[in-house]
C-alpha positions, 0 to 999 in steps of 0.5 A, a space after each residue: 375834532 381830531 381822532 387817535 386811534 393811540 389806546 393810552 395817553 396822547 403826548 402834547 406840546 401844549 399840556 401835560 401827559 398825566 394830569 397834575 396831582 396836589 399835596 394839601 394838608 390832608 395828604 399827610 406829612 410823608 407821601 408816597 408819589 408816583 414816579 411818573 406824576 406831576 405835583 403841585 405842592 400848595 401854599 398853607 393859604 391855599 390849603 396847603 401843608 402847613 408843616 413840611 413834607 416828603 415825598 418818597 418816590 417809589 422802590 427801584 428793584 433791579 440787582 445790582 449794577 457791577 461792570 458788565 452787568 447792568 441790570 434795571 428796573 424797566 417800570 423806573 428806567 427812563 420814567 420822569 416827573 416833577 414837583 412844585 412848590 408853591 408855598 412862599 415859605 416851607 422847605 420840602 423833601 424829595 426821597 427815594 424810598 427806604 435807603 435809597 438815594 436821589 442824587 447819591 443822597 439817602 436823605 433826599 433833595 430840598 424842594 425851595 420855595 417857588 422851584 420846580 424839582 424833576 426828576 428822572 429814573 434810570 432803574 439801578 436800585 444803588 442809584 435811581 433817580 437823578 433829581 435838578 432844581 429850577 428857581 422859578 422866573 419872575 414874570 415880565 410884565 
C-alpha cells in the first residue's frame, strides 16, 4: 500500500485525475459541463440521449485582451477536459457559454460519432477555449 501526503487529487499515468461524468436522457438536451470534466455521452441503447445535446462549458471572465495587456481568468487558464460520444448515430454540440466561442466559433464544435473532443482553456473571455476532435480507432484484433 503507498501513501501521499498530497491534500488534493493524485495525478496518474494509469487513470484518470477527475472521475468520468455520463450524459443519459435524464440530463436534459442543453448541460452545463465543468471545464475540467471528462464525459461520456452514452449510446440511446445504453440510456443515452435520444435527441442531440449541448454542452455549454462554463463563462471566462477576464477583460479583454489588447497588446500589452493580457489579462485571464485563472479558474480556466491552462484547465482541460474531453467529452466522448459513444452514440453511433447522434451529432452533438460542444459551446462556450452565451456568446462565447470555442475555436472562434460562437455556435460551437460538432461532437461525431465515435470521437473524442478535448478541449483546453486559455482564460481570455474574447477567445477561451480551444477545442480538437480525435476519430476514435478501431481496435486491432
Amino acid at each position: 500500500m503507498a501513501y501521499t501526503t498530497f491534500s488534493g487529487p493524485v495525478r496518474s499515468g494509469a487513470g484518470f485525475a477527475t472521475p468520468v461524468q455520463y450524459i443519459t436522457s435524464a440530463s436534459g438536451t442543453t448541460i452545463n459541463i465543468e471545464a475540467g470534466g471528462n464525459y461520456v455521452i452514452l449510446a440511446e441503447a445504453q440510456g443515452g440521449p435520444a435527441v442531440a445535446v449541448t454542452l455549454v462549458l462554463p463563462e471566462v471572465t477576464s477583460g479583454t485582451f489588447a497588446v500589452g495587456n493580457y489579462p485571464s481568468d485563472a479558474r480556466y487558464d491552462g484547465i482541460q477536459g474531453a467529452v466522448y460520444n459513444q452514440d453511433p448515430t447522434l451529432v452533438h454540440v460542444l459551446k462556450g457559454f452565451g456568446s462565447q466561442p470555442v475555436n472562434e466559433n460562437t455556435l460551437g464544435v460538432v461532437i461525431a460519432v465515435n470521437s473524442v473532443v478535448q478541449w483546453a482553456g486559455n482564460g481570455n473571455q474574447s477567445a477561451p477555449w480551444l477545442a480538437t476532435a480525435n476519430a476514435l480507432a478501431a481496435d486491432k484484433t
